[in-house]
Structures are given as structure tokens and as C-alpha cells.
N, C-alpha and C positions, 0 to 999 in steps of 0.2 A: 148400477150395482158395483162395480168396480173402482170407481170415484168414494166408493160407501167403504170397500173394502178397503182400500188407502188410507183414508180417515181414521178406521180405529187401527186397524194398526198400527200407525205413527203415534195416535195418540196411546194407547200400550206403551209401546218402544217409549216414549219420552216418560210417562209416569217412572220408571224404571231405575232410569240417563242416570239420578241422583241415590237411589237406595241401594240399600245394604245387601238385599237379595243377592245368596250366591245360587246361579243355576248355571246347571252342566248337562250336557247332552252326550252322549254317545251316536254315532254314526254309523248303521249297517246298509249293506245292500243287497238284495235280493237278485235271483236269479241270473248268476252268472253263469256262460260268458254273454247274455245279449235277450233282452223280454222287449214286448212292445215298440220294436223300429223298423216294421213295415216286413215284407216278402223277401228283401233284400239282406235284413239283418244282419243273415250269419253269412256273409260273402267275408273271406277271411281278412282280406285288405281292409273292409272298413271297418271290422272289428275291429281290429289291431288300431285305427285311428281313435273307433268311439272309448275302447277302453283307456288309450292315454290322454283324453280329454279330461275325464274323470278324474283318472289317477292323479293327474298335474293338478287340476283344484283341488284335489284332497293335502299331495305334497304342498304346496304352494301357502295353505295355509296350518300345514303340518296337523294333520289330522289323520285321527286312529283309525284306523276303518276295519270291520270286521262283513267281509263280502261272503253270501253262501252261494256254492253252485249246486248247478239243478245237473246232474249226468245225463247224455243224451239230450238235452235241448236242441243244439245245431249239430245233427245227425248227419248233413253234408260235410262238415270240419272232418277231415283226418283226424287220428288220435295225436299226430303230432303240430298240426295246427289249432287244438284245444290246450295243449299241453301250450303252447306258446303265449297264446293268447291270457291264461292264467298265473304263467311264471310273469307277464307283465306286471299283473296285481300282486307276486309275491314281493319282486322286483323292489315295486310301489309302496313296502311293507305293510299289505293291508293283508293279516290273519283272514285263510281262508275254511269256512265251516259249510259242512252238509244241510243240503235241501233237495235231499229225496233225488227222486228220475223224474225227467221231465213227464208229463200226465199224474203224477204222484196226485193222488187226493184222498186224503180218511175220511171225506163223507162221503164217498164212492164206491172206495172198494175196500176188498177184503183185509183187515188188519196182516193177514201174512202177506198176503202180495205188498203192503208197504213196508213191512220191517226186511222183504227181500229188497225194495227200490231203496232204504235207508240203505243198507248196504253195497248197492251199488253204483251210490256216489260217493260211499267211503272207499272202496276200491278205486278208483277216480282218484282221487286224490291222495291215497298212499302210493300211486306211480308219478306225483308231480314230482320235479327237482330235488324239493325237499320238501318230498312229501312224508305225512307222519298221522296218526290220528290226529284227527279235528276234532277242538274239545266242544263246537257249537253246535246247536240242530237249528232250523229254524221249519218249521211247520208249514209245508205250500202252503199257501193262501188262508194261511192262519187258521186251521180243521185241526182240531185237535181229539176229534172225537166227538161222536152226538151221541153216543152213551156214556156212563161213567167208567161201565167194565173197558169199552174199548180204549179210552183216555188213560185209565190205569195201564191198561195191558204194552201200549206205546212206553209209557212214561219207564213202565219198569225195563221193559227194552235198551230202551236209551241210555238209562243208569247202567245196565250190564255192559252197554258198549262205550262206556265211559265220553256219552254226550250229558252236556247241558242244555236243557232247551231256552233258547232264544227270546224273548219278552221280545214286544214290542210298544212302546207306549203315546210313541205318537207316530200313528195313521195316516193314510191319505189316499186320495184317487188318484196320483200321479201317473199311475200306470194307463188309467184313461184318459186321460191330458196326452200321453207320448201317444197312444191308440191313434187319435185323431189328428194328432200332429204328423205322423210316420204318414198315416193314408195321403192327409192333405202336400206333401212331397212328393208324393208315389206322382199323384195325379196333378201339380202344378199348380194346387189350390193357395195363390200366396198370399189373400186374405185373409182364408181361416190358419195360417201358419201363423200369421202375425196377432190374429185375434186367441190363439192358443196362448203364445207369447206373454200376450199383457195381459192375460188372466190366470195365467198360473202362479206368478209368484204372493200375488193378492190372496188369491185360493189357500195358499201355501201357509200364509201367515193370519189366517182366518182361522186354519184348522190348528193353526200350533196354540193360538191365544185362548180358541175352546179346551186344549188339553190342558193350560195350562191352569184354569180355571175350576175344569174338572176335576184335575188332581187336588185341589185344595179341598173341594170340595168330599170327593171321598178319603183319599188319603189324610188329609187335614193340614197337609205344608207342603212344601216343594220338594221333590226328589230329583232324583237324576236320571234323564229322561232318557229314551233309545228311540230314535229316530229309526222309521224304514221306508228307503228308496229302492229304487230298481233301476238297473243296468239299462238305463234305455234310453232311446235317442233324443229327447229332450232330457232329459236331466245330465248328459255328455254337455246340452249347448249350456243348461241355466244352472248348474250344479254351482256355479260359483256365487251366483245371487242367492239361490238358497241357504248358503252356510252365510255370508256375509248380512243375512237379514238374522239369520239366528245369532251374529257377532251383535249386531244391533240391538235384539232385546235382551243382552249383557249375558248370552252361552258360553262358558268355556267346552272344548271341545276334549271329551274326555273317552277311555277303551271304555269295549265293553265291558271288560272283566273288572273296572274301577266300579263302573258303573251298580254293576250285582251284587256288590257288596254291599250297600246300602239294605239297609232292614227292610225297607217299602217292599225287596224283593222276593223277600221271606215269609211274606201274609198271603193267608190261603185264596186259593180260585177255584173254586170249585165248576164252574158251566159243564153242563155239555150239552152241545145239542150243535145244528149246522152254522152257525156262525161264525164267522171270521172276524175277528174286531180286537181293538188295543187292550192292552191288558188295565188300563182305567177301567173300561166299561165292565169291563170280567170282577174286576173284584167290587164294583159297582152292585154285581150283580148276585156276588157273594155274601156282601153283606147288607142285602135286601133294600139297598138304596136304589129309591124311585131314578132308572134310566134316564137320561137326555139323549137327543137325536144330534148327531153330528151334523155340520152344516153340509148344506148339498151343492154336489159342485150344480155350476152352473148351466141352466136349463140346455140354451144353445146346444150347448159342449156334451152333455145327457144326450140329448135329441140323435146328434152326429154321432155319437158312435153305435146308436142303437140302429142307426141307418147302415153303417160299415160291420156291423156286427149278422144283421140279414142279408150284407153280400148287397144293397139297394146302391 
């Protein structure tokens, strides 16, 4: 399967090498300062490592990056070693925007207990260096509401507190790739480290080639995509292969806020219900176009975290 997943993607990438296609992505991150990097994560020293790992491949190939934090996530950090660990990413010039408190979920709970967590990782971040309001939201785990009224009731929120919310249009499991990567470190597992390894970035460009597909399909042409990773300990070590394969099937690397501008982002979405998923399938789903199934990561890789996920 992975030998399979090489194949078309190279064969993509090269259809490509020659044509006129301009495509642009935007770059954000998800739950800063640290998701998905084992028991250890937020031990402040290796923060401060994971996040200039990041940082340096985002610099290195001068890329926009728009990072949101989660407040309260590493609840061990001092307020002054959170405050550090973020002024790295201001440092880094990667625009940083609100994602809620950590546990934040609107298919869980009460719309006011989240527009109070919306607010209190905007206080967070009106105390960093230069800190200021954040013009981005992005949606934990992409719940935007599984009613309309509650969808509406957020949205008008947001507007009042002079957020945007956040698109996301190309998806991914990566957060379960670091899952199983983090544990298999924890416990010196350095087969499945390396088995995680050679199957993520395969994974990576499997899932970009379906969006990009998809979009044509409901959109009707190419836009400019938004990309969403997570702050976490494999994507510190592969962060550079991921942008360099998105160099490969001819990305320029563009902000968010270029990004938005594009009409695509102005067509309605209407969903609501518990799902989390890219804003393809949303409007997919608005304009009554028969769904497709994103690819699955791979079984193994499934299997292992649902193993780590029961504590087995």
C-alpha cells in the first residue's frame, strides 16, 4: 500500500511539472503550544525545542503561518513559560489566533460555556508581548455546531468579537500519526517509530491529491487551499517534507488572509450536525453533491491507536 501510495503521487506531482495550474495554499496550525507528543509534551524544555523545530521549517522556507492556541492546554507551564514558548511563534512571524480552552467542544457543551472558553483564550493572548485581538477563530476539532440555531448563535458571537472563523480545506489524520508516533517513543517502540515515518508522508499526499480533486469537483476549479496541522511531535521532525512535497505538486505558500479573499470563501455552508470535516465536504454537502469518503489512514496505524486510546 505505501509502494501504491508513492506511485500516484509522483505520478500527480509530474502530470503537473509542465502546466499552467496556479495553486496556492495557506499554512495553519492547530493547537498551540503542544497536541499529540506523548505524557511528556508540555515539559517546558522540550517545548521550547518542538516549537523551534517547526518554526525553523516554516522560516527556512519563508512561509506564512497562521498558528491558533488552545488556553489552558499545558496547565503545568507557568503563565510565564506559556507566554515564552508563544512569543517564539510571534518571534517566528507566524500570526497567532484563538482556539477556544483546552476541552472546548460545541458538540458537548453548552454554547455559553464555549463563547466563555472563546474568551478565555482571547485574554491569553491580549497578555502576550504584543499581544492585540486575534482576527482568527478556528473551531476545536472542527464542531461548529449540530444545530443551525447553535452554528448561528457562535457565528454571531464571533462577529461581535471581531473574529473570523477559520476554513479549513485540506484535512488530515496527522494528529493520529503523532498519537502513535509519541506513544511508540514513550515506550522504545523503534519499529512502529519508523513504520509511522514512511507512512505519513504517503498518507499526507494521498489526502492532498483527494482534495484536490474534490475541489474541482464541487467547486468547479482550483482555489487556494488552507492546509491544517498540529503542533505536534511528528510534524516538528516531518514538517519539512510536508511543505517540500506540497513545493513539489507546484504550492506556492501563501497567508491566510490572501488566502480568504478568494470567492470560493464566500459560498454558502450550511451543515450542522456532529461532524468535523474540511470545508470541501461542507459545501459538498450544501449544494447537495453526492459525498465521497476520504481515504483511510492506514489500518496498522487505526488498529494502534485504538489500542493506546483503551490504555491496552
Amino acid at each position: 500500500m505505501q509502494r501504491l501510495w508513492c506511485v500516484v503521487g509522483l505520478v500527480a506531482a509530474a502530470g503537473l511539472a509542465g502546466g499552467a495550474t496556479k495553486r496556492e495554499v495557506a499554512i495553519t496550525i492547530d493547537d498551540l503550544p503542544v497536541a499529540q507528543s506523548g505524557v511528556r509534551g508540555c515539559e517546558f524544555g522540550s517545548l521550547q525545542m518542538q516549537a523551534l523545530r517547526l518554526i525553523t521549517a516554516f522560516l527556512h522556507l519563508k512561509v506564512p503561518v497562521t498558528a491558533f492556541v488552545v488556553a489552558g492546554a499545558c496547565p503545568e507551564l507557568t503563565p510565564e513559560q506559556e507566554r515564552t514558548v508563544l512569543k517564539l511563534w510571534q518571534d517566528g512571524s507566524a500570526e497567532l489566533g484563538n482556539e477556544a480552552a483546552a476541552e472546548a467542544d460545541l458538540n458537548s457543551e453548552d454554547p455559553a460555556k464555549f463563547e466563555q472558553d472563546i474568551l478565555k483564550a482571547d485574554e491569553a493572548l491580549r497578555k502576550l508581548p504584543r499581544g492585540r485581538t486575534p482576527r482568527y477563530f478556528r473551531y476545536p476539532l472542527l464542531h461548529l455546531g449540530q444545530t443551525a440555531e447553535t452554528k448561528a448563535r457562535i457565528a454571531r458571537f464571533l462577529t461581535a468579537h471581531g473574529y473570523t472563523g477559520a476554513p479549513v480545506t485540506f484535512e488530515s489524520s496527522d494528529w493520529m500519526f503523532s498519537e502513535v508516533y509519541s506513544d511508540a517513543i514513550s515506550h522504545g517502540k523503534m519499529e512502529t517509530m519508523q513504520h509511522v515515518r514512511q507512512d505519513y508522508l504517503p498518507y499526507m499526499e494521498l489526502m492532498i491529491e483527494f482534495f484536490e480533486q474534490r475541489t474541482n469537483e464541487v467547486v468547479g476549479h482550483e482555489i487556494p487551499q488552507i492546509l491544517r496541522l498540529h503542533a505536534n511531535r511528528l510534524n516538528a521532525e516531518m514538517v519539512g517534507d510536508v511543505l517540500a512535497m506540497l513545493k513539489r505538486r507546484g504550492y506556492r505558500f501563501i497567508s491566510l488572509d490572501e488566502a480568504l479573499k478568494d470567492p470560493a470563501y464566500q459560498q454558502p455552508e450550511n451543515y450542522a450536525g456532529p461532524g468535523g470535516f474540511s470545508w470541501i465536504q461542507r459545501w459538498a454537502v450544501t449544494k447537495g453533491t453526492p459525498n465521497k469518503d476520504e481515504p483511510k489512514e492506514p489500518t496498522w496505524l487505526a488498529q494502534q491507536y485504538e489500542r493506546i486510546r483503551k490504555g491496552e
